[in-house]
Every structure is written in structure tokens, then in C-alpha cells.
C-alpha positions as a LaTeX table, in Angstrom:
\begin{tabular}{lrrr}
\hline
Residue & $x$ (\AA) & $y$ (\AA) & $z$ (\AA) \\
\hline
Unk1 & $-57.88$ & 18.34 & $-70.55$ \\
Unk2 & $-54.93$ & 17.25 & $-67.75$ \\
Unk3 & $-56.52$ & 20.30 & $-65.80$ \\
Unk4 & $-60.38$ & 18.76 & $-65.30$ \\
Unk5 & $-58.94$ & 15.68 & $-65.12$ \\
Unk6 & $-57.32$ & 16.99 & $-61.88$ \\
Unk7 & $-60.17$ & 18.97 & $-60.77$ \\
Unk8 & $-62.45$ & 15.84 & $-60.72$ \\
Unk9 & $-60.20$ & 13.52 & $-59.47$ \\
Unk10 & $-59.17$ & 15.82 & $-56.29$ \\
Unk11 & $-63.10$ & 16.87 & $-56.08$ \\
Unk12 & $-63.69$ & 12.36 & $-55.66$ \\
Unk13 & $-60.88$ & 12.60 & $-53.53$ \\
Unk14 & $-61.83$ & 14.72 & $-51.23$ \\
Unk15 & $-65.36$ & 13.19 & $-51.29$ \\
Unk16 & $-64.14$ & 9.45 & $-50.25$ \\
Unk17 & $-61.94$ & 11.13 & $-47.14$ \\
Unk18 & $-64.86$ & 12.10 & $-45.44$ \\
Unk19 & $-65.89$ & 8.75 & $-43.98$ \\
Unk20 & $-62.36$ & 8.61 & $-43.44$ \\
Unk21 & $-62.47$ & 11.84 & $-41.39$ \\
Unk22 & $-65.62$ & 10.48 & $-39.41$ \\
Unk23 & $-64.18$ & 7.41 & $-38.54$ \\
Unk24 & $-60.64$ & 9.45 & $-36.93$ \\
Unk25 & $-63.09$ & 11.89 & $-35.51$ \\
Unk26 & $-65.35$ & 9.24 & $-33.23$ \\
Unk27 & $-63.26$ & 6.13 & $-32.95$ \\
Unk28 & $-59.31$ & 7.13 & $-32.59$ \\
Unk29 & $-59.32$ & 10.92 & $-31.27$ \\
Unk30 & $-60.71$ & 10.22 & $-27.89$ \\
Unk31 & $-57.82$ & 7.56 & $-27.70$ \\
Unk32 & $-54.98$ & 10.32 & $-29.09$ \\
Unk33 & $-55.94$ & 13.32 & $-26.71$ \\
Unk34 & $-55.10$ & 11.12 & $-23.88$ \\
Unk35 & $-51.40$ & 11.75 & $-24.40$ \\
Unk36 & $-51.51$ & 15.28 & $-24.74$ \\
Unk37 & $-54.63$ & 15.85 & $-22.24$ \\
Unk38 & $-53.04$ & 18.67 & $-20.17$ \\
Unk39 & $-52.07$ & 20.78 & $-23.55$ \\
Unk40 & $-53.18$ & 24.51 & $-22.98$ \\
Unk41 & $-53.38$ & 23.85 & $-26.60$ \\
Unk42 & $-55.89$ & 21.33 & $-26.86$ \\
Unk43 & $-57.84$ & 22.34 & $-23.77$ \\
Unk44 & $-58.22$ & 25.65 & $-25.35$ \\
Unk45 & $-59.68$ & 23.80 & $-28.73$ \\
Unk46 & $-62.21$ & 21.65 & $-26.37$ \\
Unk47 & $-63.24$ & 24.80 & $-24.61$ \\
Unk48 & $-64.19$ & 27.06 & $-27.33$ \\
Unk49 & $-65.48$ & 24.26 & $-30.14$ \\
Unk50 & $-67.44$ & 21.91 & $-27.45$ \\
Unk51 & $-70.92$ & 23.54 & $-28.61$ \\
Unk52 & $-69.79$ & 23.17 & $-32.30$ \\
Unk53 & $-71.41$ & 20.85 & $-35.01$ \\
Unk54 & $-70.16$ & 17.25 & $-33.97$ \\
Unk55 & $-69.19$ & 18.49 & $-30.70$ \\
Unk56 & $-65.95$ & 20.35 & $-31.90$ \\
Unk57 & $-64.50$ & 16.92 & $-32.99$ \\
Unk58 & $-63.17$ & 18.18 & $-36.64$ \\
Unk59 & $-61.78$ & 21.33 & $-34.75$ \\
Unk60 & $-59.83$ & 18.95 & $-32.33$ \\
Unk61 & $-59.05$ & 16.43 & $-35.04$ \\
Unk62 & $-57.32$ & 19.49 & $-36.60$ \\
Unk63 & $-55.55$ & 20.64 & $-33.35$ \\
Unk64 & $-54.32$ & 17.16 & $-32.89$ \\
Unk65 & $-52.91$ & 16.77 & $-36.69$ \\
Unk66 & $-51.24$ & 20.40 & $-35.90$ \\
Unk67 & $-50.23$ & 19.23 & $-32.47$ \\
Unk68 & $-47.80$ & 15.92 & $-34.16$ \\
Unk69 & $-46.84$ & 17.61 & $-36.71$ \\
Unk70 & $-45.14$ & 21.05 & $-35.33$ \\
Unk71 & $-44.54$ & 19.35 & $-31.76$ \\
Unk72 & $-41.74$ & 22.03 & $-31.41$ \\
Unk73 & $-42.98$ & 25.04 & $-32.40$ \\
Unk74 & $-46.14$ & 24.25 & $-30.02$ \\
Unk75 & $-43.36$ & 23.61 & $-27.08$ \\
Unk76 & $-41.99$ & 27.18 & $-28.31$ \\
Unk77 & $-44.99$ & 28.69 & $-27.09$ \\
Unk78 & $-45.33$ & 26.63 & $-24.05$ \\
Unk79 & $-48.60$ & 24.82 & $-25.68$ \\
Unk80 & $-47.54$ & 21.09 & $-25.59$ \\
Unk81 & $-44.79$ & 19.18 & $-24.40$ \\
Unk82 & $-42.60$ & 17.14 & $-27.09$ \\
Unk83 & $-42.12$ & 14.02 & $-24.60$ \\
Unk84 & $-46.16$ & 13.93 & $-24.73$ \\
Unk85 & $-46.27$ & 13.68 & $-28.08$ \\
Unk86 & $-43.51$ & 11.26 & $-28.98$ \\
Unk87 & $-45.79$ & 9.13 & $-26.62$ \\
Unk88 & $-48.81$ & 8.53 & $-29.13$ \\
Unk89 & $-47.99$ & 5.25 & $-31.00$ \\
Unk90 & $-47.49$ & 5.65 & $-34.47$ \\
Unk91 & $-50.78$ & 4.44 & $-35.49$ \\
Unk92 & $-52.75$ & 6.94 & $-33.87$ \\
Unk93 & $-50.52$ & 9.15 & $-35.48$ \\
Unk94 & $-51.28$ & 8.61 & $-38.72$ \\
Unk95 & $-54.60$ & 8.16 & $-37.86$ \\
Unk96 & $-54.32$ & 12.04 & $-36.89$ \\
Unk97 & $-52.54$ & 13.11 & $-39.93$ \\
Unk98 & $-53.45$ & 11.59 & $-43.04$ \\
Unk99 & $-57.75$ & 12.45 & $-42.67$ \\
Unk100 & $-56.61$ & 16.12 & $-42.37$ \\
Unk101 & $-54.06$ & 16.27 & $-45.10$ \\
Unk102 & $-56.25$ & 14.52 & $-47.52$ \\
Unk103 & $-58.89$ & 16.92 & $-47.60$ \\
Unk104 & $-56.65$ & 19.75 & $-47.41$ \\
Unk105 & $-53.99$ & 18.91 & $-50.36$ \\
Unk106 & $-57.28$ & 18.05 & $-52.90$ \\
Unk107 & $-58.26$ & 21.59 & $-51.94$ \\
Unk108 & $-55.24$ & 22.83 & $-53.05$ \\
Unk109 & $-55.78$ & 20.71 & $-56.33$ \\
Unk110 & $-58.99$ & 21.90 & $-56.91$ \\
Unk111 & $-57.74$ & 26.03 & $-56.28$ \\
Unk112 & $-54.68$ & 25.50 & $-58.53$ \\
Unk113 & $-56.53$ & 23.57 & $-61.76$ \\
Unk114 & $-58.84$ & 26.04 & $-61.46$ \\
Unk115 & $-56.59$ & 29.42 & $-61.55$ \\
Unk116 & $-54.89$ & 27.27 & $-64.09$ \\
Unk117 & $-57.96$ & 26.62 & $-66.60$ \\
Unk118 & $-58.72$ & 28.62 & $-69.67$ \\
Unk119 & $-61.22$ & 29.00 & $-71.21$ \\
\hline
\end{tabular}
């Protein structure tokens, strides 16, 4: 019972994030990747997704949640600088972060009520 419960609930959840995902992807990512707009990293992403569905913006949306939060592994690989990214205000930030995430933890909802389930 708990199981669909949780199966449903992350299925609505991931539902309602998409406006959510829209509204990061054409009115604050533009505004982000101007702090980090010489990243090999993100000019990579722009390069290879700009003939993409939505012109690569969920691809770059993605790159930028990845981009704040491993800053330093990214800087391992000389991909982005750390300074750049302690630059974007904290709104953006989240703004980044919490459209992918949703999406991505009701997936992993969904995949573990489901192996869960009996029949």
C-alpha cells in the first residue's frame, strides 16, 4: 500500500517540476552561464546540444547543476574555475539545483517502489 502510495506521489512530483524546469531553463540560465562563460565545460555542452530540442537548454541546465555542485572535481580536470563559481549568487544557485534534483530523486522513487512491489 506505502509502496503505490510512493510511486504516485513521486510520479505527481515529478510531473509539477516540469514547469519548474521550464521556467530555470528560459528565464535564470542565460543569467547563471555568465559566471562560468569561459568553462571548457560548458562551452563544450553549448557546442554539441545547440541543435537539440529547446536549443540544448535542459542539457546546459544539467551542466550548470553539475557545474555548482562538484565545483572541485570540475577544477580537477581543468573544466571550471572554483572562484567562477563561488561568484553566482545564491539564488541562481538554487535556481540551478533544485529543478534538476527534483526530477531526478522522484525517479529514483519511482525505480525503488517499483523493484520493491509484489505482487
Amino acid at each position: 500500500m506505502y509502496l503505490e502510495f510512493i510511486m504516485l506521489s513521486s510520479c505527481a512530483l515529478m510531473l509539477l517540476s516540469f514547469p519548474l524546469i521550464f521556467c530555470a531553463m528560459y528565464k535564470k540560465l542565460d543569467a547563471a552561464e555568465r559566471y562560468v562563460q569561459h568553462s571548457p565545460y560548458l562551452v563544450v555542452n553549448k557546442d554539441i546540444f545547440r541543435r537539440a530540442h529547446f536549443e540544448g537548454r535542459p542539457q546546459r541546465l544539467f551542466a550548470m547543476a553539475t557545474i555548482i555542485l562538484i565545483p572541485k572535481v570540475l577544477q580537477w580536470r581543468r573544466l571550471v574555475l572554483v572562484e567562477d563559481v563561488k561568484k553566482i549568487p545564491r539564488h541562481l544557485k538554487y535556481w540551478m539545483v533544485i529543478p534538476t534534483l527534483v526530477p531526478c530523486l522522484s525517479i529514483a522513487g519511482m525505480a525503488i517502489s517499483w523493484f520493491l512491489m509484489k505482487d
